[in-house]
TORVEX-563931 format. One record per residue (C-alpha): residue number from 0; z, y, x. Coordinates in Angstrom, 2 decimals, decimal comma. Each point is the difference from the previous one (the first is absolute). Example, Ala and Ser with C-alpha at 12.3 -4.5 7.8 and 13.67 -1.06 7.14 Angstrom:
REM TORVEX-563931
ATOM | n | Z | Y | X
ATOM | 0 | 7,80 | -4,50 | 12,30
ATOM | 1 | -0,66 | 3,44 | 1,37
END
This chain:
REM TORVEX-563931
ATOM | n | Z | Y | X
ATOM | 0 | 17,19 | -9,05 | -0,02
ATOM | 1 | -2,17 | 0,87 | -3,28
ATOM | 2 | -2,17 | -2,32 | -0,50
ATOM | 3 | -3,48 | -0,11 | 1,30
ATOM | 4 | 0,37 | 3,54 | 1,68
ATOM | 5 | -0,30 | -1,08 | 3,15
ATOM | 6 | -3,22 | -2,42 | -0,20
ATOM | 7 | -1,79 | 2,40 | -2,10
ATOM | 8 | 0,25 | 3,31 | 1,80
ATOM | 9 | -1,15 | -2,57 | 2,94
ATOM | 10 | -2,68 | -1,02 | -2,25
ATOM | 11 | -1,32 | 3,41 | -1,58
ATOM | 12 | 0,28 | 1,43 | 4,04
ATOM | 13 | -2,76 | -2,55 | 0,75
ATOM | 14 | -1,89 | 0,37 | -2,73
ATOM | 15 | -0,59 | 3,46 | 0,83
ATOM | 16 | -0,61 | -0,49 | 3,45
ATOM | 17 | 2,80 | 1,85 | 1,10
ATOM | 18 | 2,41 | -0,38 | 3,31
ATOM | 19 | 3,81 | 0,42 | -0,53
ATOM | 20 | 0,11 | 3,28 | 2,10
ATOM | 21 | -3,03 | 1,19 | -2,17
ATOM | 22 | 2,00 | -0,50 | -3,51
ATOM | 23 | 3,23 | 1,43 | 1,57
ATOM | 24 | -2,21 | 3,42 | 1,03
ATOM | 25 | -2,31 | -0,22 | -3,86
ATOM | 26 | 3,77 | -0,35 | -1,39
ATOM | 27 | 1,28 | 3,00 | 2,13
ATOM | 28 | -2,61 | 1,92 | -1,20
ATOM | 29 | 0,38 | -0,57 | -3,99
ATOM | 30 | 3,44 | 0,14 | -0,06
ATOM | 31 | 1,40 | 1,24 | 3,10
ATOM | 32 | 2,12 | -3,11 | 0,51
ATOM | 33 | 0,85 | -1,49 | 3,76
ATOM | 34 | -0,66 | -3,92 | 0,11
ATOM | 35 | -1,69 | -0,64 | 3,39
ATOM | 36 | 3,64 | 1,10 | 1,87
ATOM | 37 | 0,84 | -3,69 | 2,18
ATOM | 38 | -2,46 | -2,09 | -1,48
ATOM | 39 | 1,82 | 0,10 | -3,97
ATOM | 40 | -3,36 | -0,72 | -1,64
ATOM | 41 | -0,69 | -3,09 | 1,33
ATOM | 42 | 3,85 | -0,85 | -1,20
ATOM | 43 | -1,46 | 1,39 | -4,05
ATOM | 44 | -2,63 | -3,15 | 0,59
ATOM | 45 | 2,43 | -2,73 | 1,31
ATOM | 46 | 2,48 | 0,82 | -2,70
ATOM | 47 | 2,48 | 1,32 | 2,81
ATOM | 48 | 0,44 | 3,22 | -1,39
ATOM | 49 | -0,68 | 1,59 | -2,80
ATOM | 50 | -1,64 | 3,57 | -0,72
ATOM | 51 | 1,70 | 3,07 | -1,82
ATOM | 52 | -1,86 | 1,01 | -3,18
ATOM | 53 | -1,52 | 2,77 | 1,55
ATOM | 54 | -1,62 | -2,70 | 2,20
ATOM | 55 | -0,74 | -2,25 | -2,82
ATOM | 56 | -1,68 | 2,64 | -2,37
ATOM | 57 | -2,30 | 1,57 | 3,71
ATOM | 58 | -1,12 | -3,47 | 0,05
ATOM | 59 | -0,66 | -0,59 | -3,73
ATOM | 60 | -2,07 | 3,82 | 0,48
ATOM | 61 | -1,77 | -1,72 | 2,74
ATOM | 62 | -0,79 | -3,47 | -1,22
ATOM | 63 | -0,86 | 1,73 | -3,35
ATOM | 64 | 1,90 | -2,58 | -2,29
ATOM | 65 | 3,35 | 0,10 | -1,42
ATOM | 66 | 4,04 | -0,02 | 1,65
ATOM | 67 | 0,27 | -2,68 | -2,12
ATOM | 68 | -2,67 | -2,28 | 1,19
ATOM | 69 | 1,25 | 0,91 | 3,09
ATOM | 70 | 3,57 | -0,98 | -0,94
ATOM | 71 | -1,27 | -3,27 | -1,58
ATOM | 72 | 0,75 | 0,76 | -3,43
ATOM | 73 | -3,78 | 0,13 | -1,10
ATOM | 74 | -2,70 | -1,96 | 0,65
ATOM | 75 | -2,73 | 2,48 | -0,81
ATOM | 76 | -2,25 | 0,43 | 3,37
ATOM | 77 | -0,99 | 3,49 | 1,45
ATOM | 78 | -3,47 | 0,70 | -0,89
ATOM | 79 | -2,57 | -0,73 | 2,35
ATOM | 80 | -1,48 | 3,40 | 1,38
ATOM | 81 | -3,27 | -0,46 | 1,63
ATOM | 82 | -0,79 | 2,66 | 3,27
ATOM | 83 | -2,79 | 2,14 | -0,71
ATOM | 84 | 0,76 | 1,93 | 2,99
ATOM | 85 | -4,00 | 1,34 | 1,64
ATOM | 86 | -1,52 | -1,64 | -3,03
ATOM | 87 | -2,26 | 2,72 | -2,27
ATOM | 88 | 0,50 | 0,72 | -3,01
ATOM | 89 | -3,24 | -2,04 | -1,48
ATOM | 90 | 1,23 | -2,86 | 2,18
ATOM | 91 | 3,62 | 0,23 | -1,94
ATOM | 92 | -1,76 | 0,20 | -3,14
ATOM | 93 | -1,94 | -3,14 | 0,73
ATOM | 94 | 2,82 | -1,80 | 0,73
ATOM | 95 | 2,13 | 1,03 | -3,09
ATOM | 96 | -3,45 | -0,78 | -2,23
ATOM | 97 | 0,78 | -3,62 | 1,50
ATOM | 98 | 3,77 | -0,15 | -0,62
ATOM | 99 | -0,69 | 0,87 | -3,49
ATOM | 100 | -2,92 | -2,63 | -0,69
ATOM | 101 | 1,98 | -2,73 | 2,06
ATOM | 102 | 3,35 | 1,02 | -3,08
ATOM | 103 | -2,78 | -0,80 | -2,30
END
């Protein structure tokens, strides 16, 4: 098994809220790969099985950080995306205007 695969696509599914069925169909649709066939995701976060590149680099699309964090080999963490989904634009303004004076 490589190491820490398994416990961090576990961990970066929860972080974004997500259900295993819901990152098999995200995956399906960025890279047309097919992981939700007898249950083999939850195998990717047990360390039972382990997923094809295809399925590594859909994830790494869809986590938005590297195949190598993924893989273990770097310990550099996605960056945190914040959902501005029915927000306006003034209101995503105001809340990048406090990002920026919080860096400062």
């Amino acid at each position: 098994m490589i190491k820490n695969l398994a416990g961090r696509l576990k961990e970066l599914r929860i972080q974004n809220k997500l259900t295993q069925k819901q990152v098999s169909e995200l995956t399906d649709r960025i890279g047309g790969s097919i992981m939700y066939e007898n249950d083999n995701f939850s195998g990717y976060e047990t360390g039972e099985r382990t997923p094809s590149a295809e399925i590594l680099l859909s994830l790494s699309y869809l986590y938005k950080c590297s195949t190598d964090y993924l893989l273990g080999k770097s310990n550099d963490m996605p960056a945190i995306l914040l959902d501005t989904n029915g927000l306006t634009p003034s209101q995503i303004k105001a809340i990048s205007a406090l990002i920026e004076s919080i860096r400062q």
